[in-house]
C-alpha positions in Angstrom: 50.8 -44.2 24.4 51.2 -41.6 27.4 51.2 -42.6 30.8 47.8 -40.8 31.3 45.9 -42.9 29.0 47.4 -46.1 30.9 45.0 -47.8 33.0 47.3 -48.4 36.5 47.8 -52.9 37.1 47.4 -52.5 40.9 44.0 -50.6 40.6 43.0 -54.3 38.4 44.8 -55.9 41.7 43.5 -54.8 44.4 39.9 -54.8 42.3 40.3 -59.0 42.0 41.2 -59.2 45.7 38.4 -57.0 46.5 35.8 -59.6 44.8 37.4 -62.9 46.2 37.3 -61.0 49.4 33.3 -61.2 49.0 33.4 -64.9 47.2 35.9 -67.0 49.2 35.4 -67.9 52.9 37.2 -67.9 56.3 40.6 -66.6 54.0 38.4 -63.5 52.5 39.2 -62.2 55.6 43.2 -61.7 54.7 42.5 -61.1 51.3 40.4 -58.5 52.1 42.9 -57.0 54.5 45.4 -57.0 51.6 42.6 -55.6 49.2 42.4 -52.3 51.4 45.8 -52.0 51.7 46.5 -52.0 48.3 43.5 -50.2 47.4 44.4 -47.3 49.1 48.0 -47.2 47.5 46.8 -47.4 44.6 44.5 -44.2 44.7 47.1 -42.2 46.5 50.1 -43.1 43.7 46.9 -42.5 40.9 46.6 -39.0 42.4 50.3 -38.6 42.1 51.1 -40.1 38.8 47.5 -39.4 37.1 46.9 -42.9 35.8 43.5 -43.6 35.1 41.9 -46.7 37.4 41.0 -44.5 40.3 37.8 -46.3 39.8 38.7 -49.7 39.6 40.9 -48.8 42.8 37.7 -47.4 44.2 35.6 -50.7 43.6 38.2 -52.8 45.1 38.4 -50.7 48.1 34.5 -51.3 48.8 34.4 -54.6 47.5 37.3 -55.3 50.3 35.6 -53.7 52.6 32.2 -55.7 52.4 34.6 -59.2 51.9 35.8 -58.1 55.7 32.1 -57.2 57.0 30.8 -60.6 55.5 34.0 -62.5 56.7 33.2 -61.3 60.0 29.5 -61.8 60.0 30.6 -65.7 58.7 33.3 -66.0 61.6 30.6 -64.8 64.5 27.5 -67.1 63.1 30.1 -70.1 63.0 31.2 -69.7 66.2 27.6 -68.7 67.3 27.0 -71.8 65.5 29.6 -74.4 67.5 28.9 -72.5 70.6 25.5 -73.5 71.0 25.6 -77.0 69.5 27.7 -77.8 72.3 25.7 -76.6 75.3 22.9 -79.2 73.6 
């Protein structure tokens, strides 16, 4: 099998962390910190090495990047949240 034809593990990697970036709360946050980091190694060394994945790599990257947004969102309502049930 040639190395072109081999679908690149960390573009399946950073795909998973990109997914329970979206799904897990409060620690999606990291995950999807770690998820974009990896996500964009992985794209640049598939550009080098020409390892199919670049989509998979792609996917993760966005699904990371809406696990942080939604993460985010979760950590402001929450303390939004505790805020005002304590000036009642």
């Amino acid at each position: 099998m040639s190395e072109q034809n081999q679908t690149n593990t960390m573009a399946g990697l950073s795909l998973t962390l990109g997914i329970l970036a979206i799904v897990l709360p409060f620690i999606g946050l990291v995950i999807g910190i770690i998820g974009i980091i990896l996500a964009r190694k992985t794209i640049k060394g598939i550009q080098e090495t020409g390892a199919s994945g670049k989509g998979m790599a792609t996917s993760g990257f966005v699904c990371s990047i809406v696990g942080v947004i939604i993460q985010c969102l979760l950590a402001v309502f929450v303390f939004l949240g505790i805020s005002l049930f304590i000036m009642v």
